[in-house]
C-alpha positions in Angstrom: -18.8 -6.2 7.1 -21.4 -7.2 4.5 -24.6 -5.3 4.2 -27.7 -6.6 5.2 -29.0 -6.1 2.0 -26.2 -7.8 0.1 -26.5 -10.6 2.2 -30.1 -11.1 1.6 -29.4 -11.0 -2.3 -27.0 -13.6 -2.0 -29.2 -16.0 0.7 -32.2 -15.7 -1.0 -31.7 -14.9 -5.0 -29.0 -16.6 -5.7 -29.3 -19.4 -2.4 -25.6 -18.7 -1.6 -25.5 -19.9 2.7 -22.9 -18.5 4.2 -22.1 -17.6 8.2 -20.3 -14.1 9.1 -16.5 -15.0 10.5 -15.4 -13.3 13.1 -12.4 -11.2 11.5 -10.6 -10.8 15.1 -10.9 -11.8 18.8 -8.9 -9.2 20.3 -9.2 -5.9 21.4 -7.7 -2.9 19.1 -4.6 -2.5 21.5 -4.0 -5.8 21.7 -4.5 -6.3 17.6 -1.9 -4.0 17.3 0.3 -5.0 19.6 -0.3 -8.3 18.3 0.5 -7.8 14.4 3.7 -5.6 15.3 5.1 -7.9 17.6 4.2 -11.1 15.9 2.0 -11.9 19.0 -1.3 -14.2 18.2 -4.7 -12.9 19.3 -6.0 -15.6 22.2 -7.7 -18.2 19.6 -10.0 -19.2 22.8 -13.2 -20.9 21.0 -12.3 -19.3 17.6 -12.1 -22.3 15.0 -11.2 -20.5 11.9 -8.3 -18.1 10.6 -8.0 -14.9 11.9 -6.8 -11.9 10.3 -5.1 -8.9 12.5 -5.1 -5.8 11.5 -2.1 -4.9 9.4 1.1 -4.1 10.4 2.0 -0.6 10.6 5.5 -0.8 8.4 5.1 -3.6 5.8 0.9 -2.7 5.7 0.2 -6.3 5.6 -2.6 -8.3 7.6 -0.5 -10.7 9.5 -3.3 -14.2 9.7 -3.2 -16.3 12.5 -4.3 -19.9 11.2 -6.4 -22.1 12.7 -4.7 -25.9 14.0 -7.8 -28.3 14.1 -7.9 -30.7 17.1 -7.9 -33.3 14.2 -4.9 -31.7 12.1 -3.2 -34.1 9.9 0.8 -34.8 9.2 0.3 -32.8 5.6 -2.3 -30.2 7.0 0.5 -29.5 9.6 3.3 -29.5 7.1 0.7 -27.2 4.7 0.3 -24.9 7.7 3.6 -24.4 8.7 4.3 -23.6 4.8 2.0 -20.9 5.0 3.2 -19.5 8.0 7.1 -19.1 6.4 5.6 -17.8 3.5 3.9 -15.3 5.4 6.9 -14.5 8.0 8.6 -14.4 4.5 6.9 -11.5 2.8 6.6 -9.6 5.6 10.2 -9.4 6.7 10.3 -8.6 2.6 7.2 -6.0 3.4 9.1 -4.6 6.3 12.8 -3.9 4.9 11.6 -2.6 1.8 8.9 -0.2 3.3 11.5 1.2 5.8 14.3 1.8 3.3 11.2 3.5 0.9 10.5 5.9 3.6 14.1 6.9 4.9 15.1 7.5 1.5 12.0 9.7 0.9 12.4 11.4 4.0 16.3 12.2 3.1 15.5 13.5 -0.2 12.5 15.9 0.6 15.1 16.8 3.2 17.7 17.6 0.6 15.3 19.1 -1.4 13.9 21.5 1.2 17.1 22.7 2.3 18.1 23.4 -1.1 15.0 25.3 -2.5 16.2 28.8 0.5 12.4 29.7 0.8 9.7 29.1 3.0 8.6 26.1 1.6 7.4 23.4 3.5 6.8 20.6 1.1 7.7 18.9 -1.7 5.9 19.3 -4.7 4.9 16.2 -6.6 6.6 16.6 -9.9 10.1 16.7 -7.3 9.1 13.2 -5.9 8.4 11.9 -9.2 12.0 12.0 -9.5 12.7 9.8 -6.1 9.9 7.4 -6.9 11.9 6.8 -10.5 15.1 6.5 -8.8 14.5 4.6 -6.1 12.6 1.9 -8.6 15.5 1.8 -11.0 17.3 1.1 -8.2 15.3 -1.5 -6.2 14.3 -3.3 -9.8 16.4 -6.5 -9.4 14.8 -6.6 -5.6 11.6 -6.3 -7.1 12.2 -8.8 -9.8 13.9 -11.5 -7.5 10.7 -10.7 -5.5 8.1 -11.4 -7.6 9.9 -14.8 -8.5 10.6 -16.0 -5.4 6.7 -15.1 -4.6 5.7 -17.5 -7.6 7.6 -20.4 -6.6 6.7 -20.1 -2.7 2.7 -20.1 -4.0 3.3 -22.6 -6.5 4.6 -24.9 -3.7 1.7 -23.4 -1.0 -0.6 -24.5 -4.4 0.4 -28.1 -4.6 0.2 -28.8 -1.1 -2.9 -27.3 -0.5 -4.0 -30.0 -3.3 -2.5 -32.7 -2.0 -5.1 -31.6 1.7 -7.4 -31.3 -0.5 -7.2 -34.8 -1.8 -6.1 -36.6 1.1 -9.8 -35.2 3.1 -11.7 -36.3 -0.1 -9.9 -39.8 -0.3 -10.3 -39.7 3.1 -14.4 -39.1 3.7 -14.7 -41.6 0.5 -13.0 -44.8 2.1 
């Protein structure tokens, strides 16, 4: 949340209005619930996106998106965009994530049962080795990634123009 004081610099020095958003209308447990299981928060009287807390594999803040009483054909089609692109990414988020952290776990595991002491960790310079390894590996993952994350926003880009023109041709007819 935005200071006080922050808030006041921006109102009143630099005459910036702006009104707090809620960031979430449900309870911790049921935030949580919510962005592991893909469930929405109850929207009841909320008239803006909301963003859950993030999801505890992929780390990303799952956003529920607001669908005005008034929503048009392309605000609809924008929306549902938005919402593949987001299912997208995660399901990216979540694969990647788990394999990352099954392979690390098998190769501190490896590692501790090959050292015959006491020791209980890893040291860093020994998962410098997995972190190389498991990004040479995963490179063409990352690189089909990244690409595929370009074109999806590109498109999310375009049709959030075309909205943005269709409400400004619209309030100027």
């Amino acid at each position: 949340m935005m200071s006080l004081f922050l808030r006041r610099t921006l109102f009143v020095k630099y005459e910036i209005p702006f009104k707090v958003l809620p960031v979430s209308t449900c309870s911790t447990s049921d935030c949580v619930s919510a962005s592991n299981n893909k469930i929405p928060p109850n929207q009841a009287g909320v008239q803006n996106d909301v963003i859950g807390p993030p999801n505890k594999v992929s780390n990303l803040r799952p956003v529920v998106f607001y669908i005005p009483p008034d929503e048009t054909t392309l605000e609809k089609h924008f929306r549902i965009e938005r919402e593949k692109v987001q299912n997208w990414n995660e399901d990216f988020w979540i694969k990647h994530n788990s394999a990352f952290l099954k392979e690390s776990n098998e190769f501190r595991k490896k590692k501790l049962e090959g050292h015959h002491s006491n020791q209980t960790s890893v040291s860093a310079e020994e998962m410098s080795e997995f972190y190389k390894s498991f990004l040479d590996k995963n490179w063409k993952t990352h690189v089909s990634y990244n690409f595929q994350w370009y074109r999806k926003n590109f498109h999310l880009l375009y049709l959030a123009v075309k909205v943005k023109i269709s409400k400004f041709m619209k309030h100027h007819n």
